[in-house]
C-alpha positions as CSV (number, residue, x, y, z in Angstrom):
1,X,0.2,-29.7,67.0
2,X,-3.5,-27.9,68.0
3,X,-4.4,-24.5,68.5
4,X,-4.8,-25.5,72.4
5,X,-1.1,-26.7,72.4
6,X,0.0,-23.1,70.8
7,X,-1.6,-21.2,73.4
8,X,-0.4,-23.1,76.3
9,X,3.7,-22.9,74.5
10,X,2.9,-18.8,74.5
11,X,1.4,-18.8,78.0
12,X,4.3,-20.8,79.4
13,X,7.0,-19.2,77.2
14,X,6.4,-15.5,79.2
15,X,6.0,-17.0,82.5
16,X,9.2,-19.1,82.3
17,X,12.0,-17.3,84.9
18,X,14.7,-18.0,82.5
19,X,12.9,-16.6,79.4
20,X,15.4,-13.9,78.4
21,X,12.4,-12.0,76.1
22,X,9.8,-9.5,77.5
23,X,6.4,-9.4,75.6
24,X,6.1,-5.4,74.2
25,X,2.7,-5.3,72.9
26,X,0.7,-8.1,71.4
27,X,-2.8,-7.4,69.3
28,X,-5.7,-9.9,68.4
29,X,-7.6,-9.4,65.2
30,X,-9.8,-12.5,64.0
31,X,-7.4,-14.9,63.2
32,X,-4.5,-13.1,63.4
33,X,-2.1,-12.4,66.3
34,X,0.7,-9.9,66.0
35,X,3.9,-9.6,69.1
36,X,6.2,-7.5,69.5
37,X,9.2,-8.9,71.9
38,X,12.7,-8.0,73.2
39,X,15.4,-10.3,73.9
40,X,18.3,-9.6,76.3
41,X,21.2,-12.1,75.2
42,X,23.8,-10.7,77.8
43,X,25.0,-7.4,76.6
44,X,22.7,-7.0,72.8
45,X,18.4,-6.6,72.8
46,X,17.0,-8.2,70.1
47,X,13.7,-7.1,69.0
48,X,11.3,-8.7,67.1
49,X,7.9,-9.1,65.6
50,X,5.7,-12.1,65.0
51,X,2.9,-12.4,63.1
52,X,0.6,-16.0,63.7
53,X,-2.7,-16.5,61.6
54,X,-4.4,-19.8,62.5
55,X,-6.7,-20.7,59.5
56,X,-9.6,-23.5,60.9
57,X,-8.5,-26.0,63.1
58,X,-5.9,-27.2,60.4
59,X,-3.4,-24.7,59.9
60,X,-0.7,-22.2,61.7
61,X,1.4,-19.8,60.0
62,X,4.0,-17.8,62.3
63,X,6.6,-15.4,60.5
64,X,9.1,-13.9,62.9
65,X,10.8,-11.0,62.0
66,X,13.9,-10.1,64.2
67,X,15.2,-6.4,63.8
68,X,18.5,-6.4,61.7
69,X,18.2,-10.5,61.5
70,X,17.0,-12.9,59.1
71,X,13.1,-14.2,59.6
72,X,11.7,-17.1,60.4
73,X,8.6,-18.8,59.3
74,X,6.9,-21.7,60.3
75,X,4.0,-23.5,58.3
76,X,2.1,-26.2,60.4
77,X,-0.6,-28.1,58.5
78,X,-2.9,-30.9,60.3
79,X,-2.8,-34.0,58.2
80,X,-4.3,-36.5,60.3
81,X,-3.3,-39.0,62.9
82,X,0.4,-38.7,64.2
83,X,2.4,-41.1,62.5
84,X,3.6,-44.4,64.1
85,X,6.8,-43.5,66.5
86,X,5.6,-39.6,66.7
87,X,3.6,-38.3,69.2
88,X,2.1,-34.6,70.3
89,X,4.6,-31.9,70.0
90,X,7.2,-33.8,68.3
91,X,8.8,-32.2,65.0
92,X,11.3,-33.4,62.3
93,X,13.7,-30.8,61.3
94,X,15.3,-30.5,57.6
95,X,18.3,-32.2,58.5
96,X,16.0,-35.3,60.2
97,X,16.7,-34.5,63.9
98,X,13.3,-35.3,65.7
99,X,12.5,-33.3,68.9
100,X,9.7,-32.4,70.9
101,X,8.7,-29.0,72.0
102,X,6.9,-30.0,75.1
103,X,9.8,-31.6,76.3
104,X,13.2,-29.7,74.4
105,X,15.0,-30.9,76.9
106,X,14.8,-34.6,76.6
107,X,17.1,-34.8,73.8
108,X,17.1,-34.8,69.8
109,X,17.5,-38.2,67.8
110,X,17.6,-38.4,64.2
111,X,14.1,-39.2,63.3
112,X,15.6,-42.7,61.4
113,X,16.6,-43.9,64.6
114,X,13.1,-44.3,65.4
């Protein structure tokens, strides 16, 4: 993951036609960036805020907090060099399902497998 890679996911993720969330307000302050969305998910809206701070080159922390829902929070660390069988964007979840967010349509395989 790189700081270069999260802005292009954000830019991409509000120009996609299908995206079912519209960007309310979003606010830059050093490191930090704070959004406030809605979601349409047929007949419910969903809103949410997310708070990223990037510290350095070598860290991303994004906490999303859905109105009503639980939150979510990410911690992404740089520790080097990707690993052997792992490349840019891929991710291993906590049950071991490896998938890619470049490319979340090419299918998950439990990261053993590879």
């Amino acid at each position: 993951m790189s700081t270069a890679l999260l802005q292009m996911l954000f830019d991409q993720r509000l120009k996609s036609p299908n995206h079912p969330c519209k960007q309310i307000s979003v606010a830059h302050s050093g490191s930090t960036t704070t959004e406030e969305t809605e979601c349409k998910f047929g007949d419910t809206l969903v809103k949410s805020k997310a708070v990223t701070i990037v510290s350095g080159n070598t860290a991303v922390r994004t906490e999303v907090h859905p109105e009503g829902k639980s939150s979510v929070t990410s911690d992404s660390t740089y520790v080097g060099e990707c690993p052997a069988g792992m490349q840019l964007g891929d991710f291993v979840s906590a049950d071991g399902v490896k998938s890619n967010i470049l490319h979340p349509d090419a299918g998950k395989t439990p990261a053993s497998a590879q």
